[in-house]
DOTORDREN-518885 format. One record per residue: residue in three letters; x, y, z of N, C-alpha, C in turn. Coordinates in steps of 0.02 Angstrom, whole numbers, padded with zeros to 5 digits, always signed. Example, Ala and Ser with C-alpha at 12.3 -4.5 7.8 and 13.67 -1.06 7.14 Angstrom:
2
Ala+00660-00284+00390+00615-00225+00390+00660-00165+00390;Ser+00642-00112+00354+00684-00053+00357+00645+00002+00394;
REM end
This chain:
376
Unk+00043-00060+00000+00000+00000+00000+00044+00062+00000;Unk+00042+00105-00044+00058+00177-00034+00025+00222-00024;Unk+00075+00253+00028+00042+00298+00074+00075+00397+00064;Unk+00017+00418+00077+00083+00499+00083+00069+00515+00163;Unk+00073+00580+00185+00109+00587+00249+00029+00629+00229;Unk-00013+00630+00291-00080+00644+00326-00064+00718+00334;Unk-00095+00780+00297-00093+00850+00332-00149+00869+00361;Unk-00152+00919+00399-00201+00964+00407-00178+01034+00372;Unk-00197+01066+00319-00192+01129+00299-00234+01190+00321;Unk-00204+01248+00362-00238+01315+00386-00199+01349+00322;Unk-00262+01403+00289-00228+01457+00241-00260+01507+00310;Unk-00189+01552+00304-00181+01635+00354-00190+01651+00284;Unk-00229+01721+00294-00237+01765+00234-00197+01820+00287;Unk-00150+01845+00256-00123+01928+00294-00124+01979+00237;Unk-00104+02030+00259-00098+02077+00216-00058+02087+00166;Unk-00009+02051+00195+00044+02039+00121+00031+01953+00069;Unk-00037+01932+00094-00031+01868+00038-00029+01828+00079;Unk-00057+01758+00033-00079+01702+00069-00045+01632+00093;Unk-00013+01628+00161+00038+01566+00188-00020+01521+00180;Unk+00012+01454+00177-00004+01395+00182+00037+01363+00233;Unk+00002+01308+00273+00042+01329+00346+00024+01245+00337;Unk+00068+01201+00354+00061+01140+00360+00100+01084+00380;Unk+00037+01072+00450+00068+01054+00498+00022+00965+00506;Unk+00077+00919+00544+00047+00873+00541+00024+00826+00572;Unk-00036+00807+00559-00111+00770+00598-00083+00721+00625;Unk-00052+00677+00618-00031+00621+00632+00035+00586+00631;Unk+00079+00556+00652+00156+00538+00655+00156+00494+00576;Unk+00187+00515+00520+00188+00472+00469+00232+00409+00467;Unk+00175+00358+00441+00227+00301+00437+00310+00287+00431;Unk+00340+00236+00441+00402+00243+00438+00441+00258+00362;Unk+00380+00234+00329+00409+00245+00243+00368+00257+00217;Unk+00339+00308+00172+00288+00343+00142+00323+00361+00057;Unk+00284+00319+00021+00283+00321-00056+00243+00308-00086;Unk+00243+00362-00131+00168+00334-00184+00186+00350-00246;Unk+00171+00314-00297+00181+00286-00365+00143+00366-00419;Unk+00157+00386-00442+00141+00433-00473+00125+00503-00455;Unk+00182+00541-00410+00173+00596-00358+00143+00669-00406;Unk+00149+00725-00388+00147+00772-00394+00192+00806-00489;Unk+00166+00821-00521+00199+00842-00556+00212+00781-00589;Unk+00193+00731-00595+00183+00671-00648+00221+00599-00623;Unk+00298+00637-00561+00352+00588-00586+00312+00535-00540;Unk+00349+00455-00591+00339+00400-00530+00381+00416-00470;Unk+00383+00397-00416+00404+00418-00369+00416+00351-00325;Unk+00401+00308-00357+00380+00222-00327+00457+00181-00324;Unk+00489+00213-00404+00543+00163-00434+00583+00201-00474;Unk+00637+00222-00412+00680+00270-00451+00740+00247-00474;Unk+00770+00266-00518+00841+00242-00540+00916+00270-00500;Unk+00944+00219-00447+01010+00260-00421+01053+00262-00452;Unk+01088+00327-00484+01131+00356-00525+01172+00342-00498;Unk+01196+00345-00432+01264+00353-00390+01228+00326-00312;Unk+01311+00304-00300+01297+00269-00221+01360+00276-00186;Unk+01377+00288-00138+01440+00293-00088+01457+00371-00086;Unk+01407+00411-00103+01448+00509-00083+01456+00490-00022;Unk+01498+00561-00020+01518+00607+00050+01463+00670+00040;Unk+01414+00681+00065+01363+00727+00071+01361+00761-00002;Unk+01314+00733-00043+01327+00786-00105+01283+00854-00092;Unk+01291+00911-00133+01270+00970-00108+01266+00990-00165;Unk+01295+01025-00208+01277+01050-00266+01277+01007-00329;Unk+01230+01026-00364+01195+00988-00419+01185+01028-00480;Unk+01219+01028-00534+01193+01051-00598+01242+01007-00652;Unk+01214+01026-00721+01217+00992-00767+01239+01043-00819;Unk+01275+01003-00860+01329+01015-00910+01278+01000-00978;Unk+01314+01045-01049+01237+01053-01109+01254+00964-01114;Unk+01280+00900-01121+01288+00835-01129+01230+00816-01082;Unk+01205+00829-01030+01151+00812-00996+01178+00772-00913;Unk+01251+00772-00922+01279+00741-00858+01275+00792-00818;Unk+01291+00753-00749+01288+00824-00702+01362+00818-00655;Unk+01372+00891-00654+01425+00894-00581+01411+00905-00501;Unk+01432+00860-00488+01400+00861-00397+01450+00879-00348;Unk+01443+00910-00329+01499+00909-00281+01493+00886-00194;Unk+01532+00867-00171+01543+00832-00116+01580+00873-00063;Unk+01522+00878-00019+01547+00947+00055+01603+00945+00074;Unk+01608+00883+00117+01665+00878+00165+01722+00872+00093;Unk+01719+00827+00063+01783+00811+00018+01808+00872-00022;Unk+01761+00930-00024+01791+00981-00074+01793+00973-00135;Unk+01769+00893-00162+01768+00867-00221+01718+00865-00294;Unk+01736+00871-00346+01675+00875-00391+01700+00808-00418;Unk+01621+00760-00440+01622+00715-00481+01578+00754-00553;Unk+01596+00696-00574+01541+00695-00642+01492+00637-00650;Unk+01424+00628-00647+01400+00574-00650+01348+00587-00705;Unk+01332+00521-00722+01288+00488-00795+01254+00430-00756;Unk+01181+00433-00776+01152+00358-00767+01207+00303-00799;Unk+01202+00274-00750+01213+00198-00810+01285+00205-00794;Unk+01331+00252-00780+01393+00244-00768+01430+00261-00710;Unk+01497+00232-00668+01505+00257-00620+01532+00329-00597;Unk+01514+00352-00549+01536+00432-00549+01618+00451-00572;Unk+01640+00506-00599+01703+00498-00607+01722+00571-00583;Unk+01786+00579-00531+01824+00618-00511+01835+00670-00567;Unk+01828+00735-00546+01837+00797-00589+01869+00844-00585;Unk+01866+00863-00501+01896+00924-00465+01891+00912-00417;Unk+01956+00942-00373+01954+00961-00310+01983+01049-00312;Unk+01942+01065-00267+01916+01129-00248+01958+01154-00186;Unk+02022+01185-00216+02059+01223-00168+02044+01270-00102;Unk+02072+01262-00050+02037+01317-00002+01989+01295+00026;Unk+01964+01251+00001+01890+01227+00053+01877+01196+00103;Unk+01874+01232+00156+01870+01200+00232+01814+01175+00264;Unk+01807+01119+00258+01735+01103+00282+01726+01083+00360;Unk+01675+01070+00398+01698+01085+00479+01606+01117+00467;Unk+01558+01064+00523+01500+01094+00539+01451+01092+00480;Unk+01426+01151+00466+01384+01168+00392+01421+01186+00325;Unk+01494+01178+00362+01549+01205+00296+01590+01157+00270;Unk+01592+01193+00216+01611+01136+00162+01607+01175+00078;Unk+01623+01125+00035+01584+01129-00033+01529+01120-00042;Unk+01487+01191-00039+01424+01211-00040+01395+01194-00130;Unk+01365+01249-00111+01316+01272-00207+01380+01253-00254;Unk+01358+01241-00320+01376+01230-00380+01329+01252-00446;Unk+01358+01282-00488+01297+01304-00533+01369+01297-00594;Unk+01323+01283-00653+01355+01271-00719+01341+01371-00739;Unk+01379+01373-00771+01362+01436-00821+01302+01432-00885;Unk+01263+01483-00881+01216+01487-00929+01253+01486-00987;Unk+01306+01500-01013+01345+01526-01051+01387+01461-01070;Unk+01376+01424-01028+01432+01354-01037+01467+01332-01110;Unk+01420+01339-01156+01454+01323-01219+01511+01367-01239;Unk+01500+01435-01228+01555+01491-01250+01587+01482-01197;Unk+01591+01504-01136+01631+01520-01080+01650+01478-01051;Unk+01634+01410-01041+01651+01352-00989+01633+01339-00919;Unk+01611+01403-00884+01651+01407-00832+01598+01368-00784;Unk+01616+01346-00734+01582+01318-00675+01600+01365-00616;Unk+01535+01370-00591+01540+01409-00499+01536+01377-00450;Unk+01566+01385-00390+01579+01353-00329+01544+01410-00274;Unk+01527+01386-00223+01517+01416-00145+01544+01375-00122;Unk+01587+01400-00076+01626+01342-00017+01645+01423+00046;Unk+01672+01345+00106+01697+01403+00160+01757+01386+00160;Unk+01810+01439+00165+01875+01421+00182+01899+01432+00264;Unk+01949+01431+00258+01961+01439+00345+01945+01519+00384;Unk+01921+01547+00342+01913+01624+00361+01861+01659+00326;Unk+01830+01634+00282+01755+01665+00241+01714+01636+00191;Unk+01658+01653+00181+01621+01612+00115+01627+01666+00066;Unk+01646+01617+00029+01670+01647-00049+01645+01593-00132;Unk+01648+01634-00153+01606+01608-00237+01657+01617-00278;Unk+01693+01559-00312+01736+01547-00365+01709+01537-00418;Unk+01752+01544-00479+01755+01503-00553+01814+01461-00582;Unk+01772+01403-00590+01838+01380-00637+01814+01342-00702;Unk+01882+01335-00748+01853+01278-00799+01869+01197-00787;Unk+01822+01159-00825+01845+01075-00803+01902+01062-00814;Unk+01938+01103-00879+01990+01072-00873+02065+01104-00837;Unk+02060+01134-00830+02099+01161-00757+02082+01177-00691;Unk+02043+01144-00654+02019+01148-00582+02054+01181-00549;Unk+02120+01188-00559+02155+01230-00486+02171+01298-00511;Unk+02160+01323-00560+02137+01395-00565+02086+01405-00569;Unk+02081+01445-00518+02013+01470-00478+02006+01540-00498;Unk+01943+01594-00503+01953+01652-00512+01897+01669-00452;Unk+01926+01719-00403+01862+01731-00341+01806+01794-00377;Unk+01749+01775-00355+01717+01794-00384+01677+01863-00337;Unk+01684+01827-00297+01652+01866-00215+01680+01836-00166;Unk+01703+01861-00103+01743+01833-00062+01724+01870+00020;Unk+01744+01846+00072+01748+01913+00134+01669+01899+00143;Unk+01634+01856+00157+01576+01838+00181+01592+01795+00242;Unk+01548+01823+00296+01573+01791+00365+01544+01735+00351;Unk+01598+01662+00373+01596+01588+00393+01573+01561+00486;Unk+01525+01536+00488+01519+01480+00542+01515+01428+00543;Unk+01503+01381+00583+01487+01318+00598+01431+01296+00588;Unk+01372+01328+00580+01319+01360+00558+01296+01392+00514;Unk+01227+01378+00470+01210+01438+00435+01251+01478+00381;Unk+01259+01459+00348+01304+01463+00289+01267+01471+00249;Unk+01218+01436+00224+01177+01442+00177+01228+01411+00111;Unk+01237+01456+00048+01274+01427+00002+01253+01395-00054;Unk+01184+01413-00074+01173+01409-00116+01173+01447-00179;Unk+01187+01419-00234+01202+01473-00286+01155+01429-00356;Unk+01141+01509-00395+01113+01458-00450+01106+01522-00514;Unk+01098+01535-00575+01074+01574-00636+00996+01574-00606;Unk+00991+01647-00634+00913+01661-00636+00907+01668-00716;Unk+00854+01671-00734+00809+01680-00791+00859+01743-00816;Unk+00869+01801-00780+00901+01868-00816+00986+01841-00840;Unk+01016+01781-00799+01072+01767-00818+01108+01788-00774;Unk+01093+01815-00716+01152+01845-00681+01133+01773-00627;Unk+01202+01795-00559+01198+01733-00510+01168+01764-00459;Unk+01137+01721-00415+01087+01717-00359+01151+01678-00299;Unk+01136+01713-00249+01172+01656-00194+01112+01674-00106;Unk+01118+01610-00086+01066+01605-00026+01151+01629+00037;Unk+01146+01664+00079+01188+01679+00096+01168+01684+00175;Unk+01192+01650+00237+01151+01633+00302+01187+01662+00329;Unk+01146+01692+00384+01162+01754+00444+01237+01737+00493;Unk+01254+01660+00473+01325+01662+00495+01301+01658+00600;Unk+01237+01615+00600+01266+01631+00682+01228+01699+00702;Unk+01230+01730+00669+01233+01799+00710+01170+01812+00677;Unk+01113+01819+00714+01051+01846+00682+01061+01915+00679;Unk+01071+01966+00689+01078+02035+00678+01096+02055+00605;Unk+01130+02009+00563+01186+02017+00519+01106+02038+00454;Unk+01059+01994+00477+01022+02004+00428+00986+02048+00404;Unk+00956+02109+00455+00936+02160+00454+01001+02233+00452;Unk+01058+02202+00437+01109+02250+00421+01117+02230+00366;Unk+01114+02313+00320+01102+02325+00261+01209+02321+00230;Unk+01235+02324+00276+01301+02336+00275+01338+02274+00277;Unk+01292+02219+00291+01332+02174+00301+01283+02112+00236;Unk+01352+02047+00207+01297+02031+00156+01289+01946+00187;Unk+01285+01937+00236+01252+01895+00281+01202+01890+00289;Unk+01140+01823+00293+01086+01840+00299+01037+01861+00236;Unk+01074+01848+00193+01035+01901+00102+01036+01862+00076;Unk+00992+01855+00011+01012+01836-00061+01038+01894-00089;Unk+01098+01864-00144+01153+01928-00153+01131+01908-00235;Unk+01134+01947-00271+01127+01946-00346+01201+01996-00375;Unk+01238+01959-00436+01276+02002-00442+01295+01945-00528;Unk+01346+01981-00555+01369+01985-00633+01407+01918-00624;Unk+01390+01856-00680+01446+01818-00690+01499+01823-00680;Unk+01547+01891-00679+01613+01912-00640+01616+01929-00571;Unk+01569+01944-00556+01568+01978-00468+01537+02040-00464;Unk+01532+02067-00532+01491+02135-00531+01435+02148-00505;Unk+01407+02196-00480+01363+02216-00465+01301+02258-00520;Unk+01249+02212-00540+01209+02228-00568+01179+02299-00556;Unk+01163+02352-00617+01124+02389-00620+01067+02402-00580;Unk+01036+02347-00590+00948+02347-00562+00956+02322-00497;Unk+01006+02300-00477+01005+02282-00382+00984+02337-00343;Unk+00931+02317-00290+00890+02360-00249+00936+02433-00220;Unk+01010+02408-00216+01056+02441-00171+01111+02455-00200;Unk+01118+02511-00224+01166+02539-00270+01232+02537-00239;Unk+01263+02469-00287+01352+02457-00251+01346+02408-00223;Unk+01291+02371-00213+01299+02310-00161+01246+02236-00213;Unk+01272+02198-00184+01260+02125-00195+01199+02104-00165;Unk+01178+02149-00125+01106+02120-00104+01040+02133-00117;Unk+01007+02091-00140+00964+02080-00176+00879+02078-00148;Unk+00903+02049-00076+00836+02019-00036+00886+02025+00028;Unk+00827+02040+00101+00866+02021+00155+00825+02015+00220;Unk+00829+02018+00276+00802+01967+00321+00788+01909+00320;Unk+00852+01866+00283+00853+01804+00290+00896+01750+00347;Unk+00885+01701+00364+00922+01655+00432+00975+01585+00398;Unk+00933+01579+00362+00986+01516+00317+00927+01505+00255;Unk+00951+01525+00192+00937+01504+00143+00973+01469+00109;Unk+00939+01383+00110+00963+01351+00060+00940+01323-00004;Unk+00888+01357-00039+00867+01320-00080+00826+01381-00123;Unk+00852+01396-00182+00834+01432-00240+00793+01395-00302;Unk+00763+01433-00304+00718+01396-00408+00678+01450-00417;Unk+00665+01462-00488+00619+01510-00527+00553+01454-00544;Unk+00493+01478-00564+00445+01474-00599+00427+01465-00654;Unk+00399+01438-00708+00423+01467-00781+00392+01541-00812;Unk+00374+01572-00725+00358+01627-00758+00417+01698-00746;Unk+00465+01666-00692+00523+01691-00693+00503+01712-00601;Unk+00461+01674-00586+00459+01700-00495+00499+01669-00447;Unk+00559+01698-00383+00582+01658-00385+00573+01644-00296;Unk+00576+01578-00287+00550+01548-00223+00623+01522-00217;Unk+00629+01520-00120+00670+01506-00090+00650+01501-00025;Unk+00691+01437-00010+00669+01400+00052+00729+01417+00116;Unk+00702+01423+00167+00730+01455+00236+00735+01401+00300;Unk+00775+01397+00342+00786+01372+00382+00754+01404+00434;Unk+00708+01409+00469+00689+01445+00551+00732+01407+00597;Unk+00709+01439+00678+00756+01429+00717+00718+01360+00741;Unk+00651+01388+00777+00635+01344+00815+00541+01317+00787;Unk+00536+01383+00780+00484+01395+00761+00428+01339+00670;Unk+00455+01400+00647+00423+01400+00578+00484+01391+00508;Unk+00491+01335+00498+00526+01349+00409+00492+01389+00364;Unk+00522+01418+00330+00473+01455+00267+00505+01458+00195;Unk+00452+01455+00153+00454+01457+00083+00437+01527+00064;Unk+00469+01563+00033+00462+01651+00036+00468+01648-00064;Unk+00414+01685-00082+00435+01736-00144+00477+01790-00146;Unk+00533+01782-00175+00589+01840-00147+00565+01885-00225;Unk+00562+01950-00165+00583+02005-00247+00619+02065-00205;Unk+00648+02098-00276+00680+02148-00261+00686+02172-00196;Unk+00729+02191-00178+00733+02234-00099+00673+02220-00037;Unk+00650+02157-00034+00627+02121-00017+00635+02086+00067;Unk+00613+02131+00132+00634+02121+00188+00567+02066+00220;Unk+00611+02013+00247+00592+01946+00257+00590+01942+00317;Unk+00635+01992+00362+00590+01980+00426+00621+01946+00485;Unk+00664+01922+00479+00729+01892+00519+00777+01931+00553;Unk+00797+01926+00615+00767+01897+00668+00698+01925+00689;Unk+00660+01987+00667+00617+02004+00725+00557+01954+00712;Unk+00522+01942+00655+00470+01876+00633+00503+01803+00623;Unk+00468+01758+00634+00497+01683+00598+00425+01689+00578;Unk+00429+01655+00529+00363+01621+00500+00295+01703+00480;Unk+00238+01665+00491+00189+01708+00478+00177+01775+00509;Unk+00190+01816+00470+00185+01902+00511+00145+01946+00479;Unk+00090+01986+00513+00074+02044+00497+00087+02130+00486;Unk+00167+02108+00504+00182+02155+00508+00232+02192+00430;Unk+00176+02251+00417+00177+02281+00346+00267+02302+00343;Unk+00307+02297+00375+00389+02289+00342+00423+02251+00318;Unk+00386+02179+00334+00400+02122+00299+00366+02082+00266;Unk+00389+02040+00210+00369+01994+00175+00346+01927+00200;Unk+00278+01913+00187+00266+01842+00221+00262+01796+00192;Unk+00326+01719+00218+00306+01658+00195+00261+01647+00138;Unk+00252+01588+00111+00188+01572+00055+00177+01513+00087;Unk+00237+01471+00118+00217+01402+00148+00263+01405+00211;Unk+00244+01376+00279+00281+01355+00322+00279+01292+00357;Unk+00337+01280+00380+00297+01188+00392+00353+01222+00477;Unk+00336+01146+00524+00370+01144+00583+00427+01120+00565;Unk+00494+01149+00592+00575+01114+00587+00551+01044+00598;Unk+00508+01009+00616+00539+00936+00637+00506+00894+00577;Unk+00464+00948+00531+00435+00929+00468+00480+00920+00400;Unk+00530+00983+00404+00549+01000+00361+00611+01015+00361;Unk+00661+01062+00385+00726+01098+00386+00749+01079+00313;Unk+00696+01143+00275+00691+01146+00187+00773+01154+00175;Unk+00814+01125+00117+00875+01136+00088+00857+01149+00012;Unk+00874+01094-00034+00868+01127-00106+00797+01111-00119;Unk+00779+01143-00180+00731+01170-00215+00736+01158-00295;Unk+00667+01153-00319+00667+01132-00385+00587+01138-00419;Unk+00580+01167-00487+00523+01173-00506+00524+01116-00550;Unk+00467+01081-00582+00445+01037-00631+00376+01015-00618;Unk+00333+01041-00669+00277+00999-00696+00230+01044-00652;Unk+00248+01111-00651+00193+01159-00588+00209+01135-00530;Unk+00257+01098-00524+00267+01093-00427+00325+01115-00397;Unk+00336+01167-00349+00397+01161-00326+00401+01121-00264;Unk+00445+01078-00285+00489+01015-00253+00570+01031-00196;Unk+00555+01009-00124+00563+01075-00107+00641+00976-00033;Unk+00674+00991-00058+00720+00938-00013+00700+00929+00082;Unk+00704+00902+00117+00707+00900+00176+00758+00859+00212;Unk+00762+00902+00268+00847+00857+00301+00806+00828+00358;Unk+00794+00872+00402+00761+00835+00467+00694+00788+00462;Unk+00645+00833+00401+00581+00804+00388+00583+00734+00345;Unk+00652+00697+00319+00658+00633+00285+00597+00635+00233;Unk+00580+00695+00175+00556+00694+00147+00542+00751+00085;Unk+00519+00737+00047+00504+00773-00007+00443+00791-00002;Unk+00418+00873-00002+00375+00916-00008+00362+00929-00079;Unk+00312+00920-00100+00279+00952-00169+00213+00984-00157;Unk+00227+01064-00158+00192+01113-00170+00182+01156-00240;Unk+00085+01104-00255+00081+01170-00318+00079+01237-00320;Unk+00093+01236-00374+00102+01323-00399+00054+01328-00468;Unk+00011+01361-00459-00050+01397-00509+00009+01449-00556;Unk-00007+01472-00621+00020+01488-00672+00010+01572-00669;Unk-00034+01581-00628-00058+01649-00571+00009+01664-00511;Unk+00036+01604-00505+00090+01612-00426+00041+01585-00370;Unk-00021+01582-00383-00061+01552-00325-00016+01481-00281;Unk-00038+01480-00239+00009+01417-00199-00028+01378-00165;Unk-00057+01301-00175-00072+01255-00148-00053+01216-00098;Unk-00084+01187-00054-00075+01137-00005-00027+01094-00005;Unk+00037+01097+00044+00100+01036+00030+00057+00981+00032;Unk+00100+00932+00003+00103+00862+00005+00177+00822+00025;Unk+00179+00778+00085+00231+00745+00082+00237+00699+00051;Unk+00294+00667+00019+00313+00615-00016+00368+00587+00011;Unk+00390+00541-00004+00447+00485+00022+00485+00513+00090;Unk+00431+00483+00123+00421+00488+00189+00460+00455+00220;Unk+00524+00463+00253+00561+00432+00274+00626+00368+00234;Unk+00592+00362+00182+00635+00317+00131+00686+00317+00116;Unk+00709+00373+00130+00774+00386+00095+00809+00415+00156;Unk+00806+00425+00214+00823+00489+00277+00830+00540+00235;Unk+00892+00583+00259+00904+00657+00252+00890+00668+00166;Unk+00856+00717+00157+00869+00760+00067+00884+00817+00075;Unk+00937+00832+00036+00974+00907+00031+00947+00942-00032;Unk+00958+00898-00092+00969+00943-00133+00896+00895-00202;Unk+00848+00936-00246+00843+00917-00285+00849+00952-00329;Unk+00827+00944-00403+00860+00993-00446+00819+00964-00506;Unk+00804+00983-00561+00769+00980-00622+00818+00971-00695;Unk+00818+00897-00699+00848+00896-00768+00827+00906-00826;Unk+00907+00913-00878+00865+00939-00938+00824+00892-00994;Unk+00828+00817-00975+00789+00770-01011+00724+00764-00964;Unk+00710+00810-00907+00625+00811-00893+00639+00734-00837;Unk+00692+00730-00792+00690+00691-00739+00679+00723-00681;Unk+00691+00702-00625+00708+00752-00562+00763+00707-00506;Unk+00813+00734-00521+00880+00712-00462+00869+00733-00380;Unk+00870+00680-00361+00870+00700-00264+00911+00673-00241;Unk+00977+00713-00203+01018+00691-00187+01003+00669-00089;Unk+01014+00625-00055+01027+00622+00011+01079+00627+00061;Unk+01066+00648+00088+01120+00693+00170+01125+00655+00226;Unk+01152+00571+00213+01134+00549+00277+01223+00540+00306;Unk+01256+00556+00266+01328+00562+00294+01343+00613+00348;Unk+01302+00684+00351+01320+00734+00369+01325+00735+00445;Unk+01345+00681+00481+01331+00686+00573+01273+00708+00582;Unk+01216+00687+00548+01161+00704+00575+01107+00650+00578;Unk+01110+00599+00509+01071+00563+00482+01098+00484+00511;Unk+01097+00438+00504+01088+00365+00492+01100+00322+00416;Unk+01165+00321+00397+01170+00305+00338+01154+00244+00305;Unk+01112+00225+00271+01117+00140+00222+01191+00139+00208;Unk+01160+00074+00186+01234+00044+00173+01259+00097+00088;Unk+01229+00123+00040+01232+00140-00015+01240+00220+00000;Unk+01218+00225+00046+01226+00313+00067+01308+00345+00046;Unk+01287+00411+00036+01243+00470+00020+01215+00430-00073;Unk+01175+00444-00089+01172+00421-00157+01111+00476-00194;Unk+01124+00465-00254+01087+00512-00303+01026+00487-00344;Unk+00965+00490-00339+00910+00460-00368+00866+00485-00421;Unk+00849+00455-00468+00822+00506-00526+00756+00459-00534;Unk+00714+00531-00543+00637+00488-00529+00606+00514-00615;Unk+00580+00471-00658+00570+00502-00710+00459+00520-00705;Unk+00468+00526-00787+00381+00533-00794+00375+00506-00860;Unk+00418+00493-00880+00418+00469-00978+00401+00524-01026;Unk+00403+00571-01000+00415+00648-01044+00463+00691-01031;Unk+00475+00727-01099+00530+00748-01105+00494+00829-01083;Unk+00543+00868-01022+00502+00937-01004+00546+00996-01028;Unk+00521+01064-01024+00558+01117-01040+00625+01109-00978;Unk+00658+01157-01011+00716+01162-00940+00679+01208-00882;Unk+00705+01207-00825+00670+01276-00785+00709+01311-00808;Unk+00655+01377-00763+00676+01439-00785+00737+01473-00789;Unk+00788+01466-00721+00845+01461-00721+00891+01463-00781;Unk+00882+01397-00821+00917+01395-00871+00898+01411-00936;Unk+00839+01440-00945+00802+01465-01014+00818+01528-01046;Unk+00810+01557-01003+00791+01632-00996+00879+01673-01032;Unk+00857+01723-01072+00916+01770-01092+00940+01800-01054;Unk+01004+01815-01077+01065+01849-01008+01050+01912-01014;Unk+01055+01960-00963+01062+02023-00976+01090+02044-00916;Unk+01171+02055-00949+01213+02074-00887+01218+02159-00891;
REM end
């Protein structure tokens, strides 16, 4: 019998727009799967691409359709293909991993055919910083952004292309909740800035990298295919949240977690309880954003109306897999979910950390992320 995970859904209507708040009725079985989820994919009988990581974390794909993953603690990039075993690519200079740090985000270049280049987030022994390099010289690195406070904690580190072509990075308060409501400091923000490190024109804050702010730990970025872009948050104790980030965009951290009425900040669209969820990566396909879980041992799929309207979560693979960090939307119309049970937190199988691709037997657009024209 397949089962999904039992909600009760409250919609808060506030003044800034409508949370979906979902919290849950009942303790879900120990393993929760059902055969044809959200957004089409089977979800019953997935194919494992890879088996034996060290915590994979960043996930994107090269125009061949393989992807590069990289591996936290090891500092390491593979290359993996269905059907074949992963193969060693890079190791990633400088990268000190220790706690939440490590070899974070990874994003291919929109540009990949002309330019080559691949991006890194990692922490070194003294800051989080965003590199480039090409595959075939890994140890020249070019820093891209650098001098971002590092903890043990809260790092965030996610990076990814938006629709306009420039880079996005989820960037965590570092520990220090204050950092986020300082406009001076780029802790705590989503930072938007130029395939080189530049600072875009249209950024809210003339001279600066930040983009969005009152954030606590963002790890998990994706666009819409209408170019909207959602990102998932870590709370403390309280409330996780799924936020529509736009422009200059104050979220509310530390003085709100979760649902607020209060007209200076932006409210949630979805929040679940930390012991539901502690959201990491993010991914659109088939109208759903597909949203990773570390603590909650599960996959969230929340529709999205073609309006931005936002529907009732649904859990999926409920415990099956323990920890999920990262999923991500391929370009043959699969969906990759990587698991986090290496990270001192989880309970590893014997096959752990491993990479799983769940198909639908159609071939989908790319997301938005990777569609969309550059305009630097």
């Amino acid at each position: 019998m397949r089962l999904r995970a039992i909600l009760a859904v409250t919609v808060l209507v506030t003044g800034l727009g409508t949370t979906v708040r979902a919290e849950a009725e009942a303790q879900p079985p120990p393993v929760s799967v059902i055969a044809t989820g959200a957004g089409g994919f089977d979800l019953a009988d997935p194919e494992v691409v890879a088996t034996g990581l060290d915590v994979p974390w960043g996930i994107d794909f090269l125009p061949d359709g393989s992807a590069l993953v990289g591996q936290r603690d090891l500092g390491a990039v593979l290359r993996v293909r269905p059907g074949r075993p992963p193969v060693p690519i890079a190791r990633i200079p400088g990268v000190v991993a220790g706690g939440e740090g490590g070899l974070l985000g990874l994003a291919v270049s929109p540009r990949y055919r002309l330019d080559r280049w691949v991006y890194v987030c990692f922490t070194t022994a003294s800051d989080i910083r965003i590199t480039r390099f090409r595959l075939g010289a890994p140890q020249t690195q070019q820093v891209i952004l650098s001098g971002l406070s590092r903890a043990s904690v809260h790092n965030g580190g996610r990076i990814a292309f938006g629709p306009d072509g420039l880079l996005y990075a989820g960037i965590g308060d570092a520990g220090v909740p204050a950092n986020a409501q300082n406009l001076a400091s780029r802790n705590g923000k989503i930072l938007r800035i130029r395939p080189n490190g530049g600072i875009p024109a249209g950024n809210p804050f003339p001279g600066s990298p930040v983009y969005s702010y009152g954030h606590r730990n963002v790890q998990g970025l994706a666009w819409d295919p209408r170019g909207r872009l959602f990102a998932t948050e870590f709370g403390q104790a309280t409330w996780d949240e799924v936020n529509v980030v736009v422009r200059g965009g104050n979220y509310g951290w530390p003085i709100v977690e979760g649902p607020s009425t209060d007209p200076r900040f932006r409210a949630p669209v979805v929040v679940w309880p930390p012991a539901q969820a502690s959201p990491s990566g993010a991914a659109f396909a088939g109208g759903t954003l597909f949203v990773a879980a570390l603590r909650g041992m599960r996959l969230w799929t929340v529709p999205v109306s073609a309006a931005g309207a936002v529907g009732a979560p649904v859990a999926e693979l409920v415990g099956a897999y323990g920890r999920l960090r990262t999923v991500v939307a391929a370009p043959d119309g699969s969906l990759w979910v990587a698991t986090s049970n290496r990270d001192d937190n989880g309970t590893p199988a014997p096959l752990d950390d491993r990479i799983l691709r769940f198909t639908t037997g159609e071939r989908q657009p790319p997301p938005a992320g990777r569609a969309g024209t550059a305009r630097f």
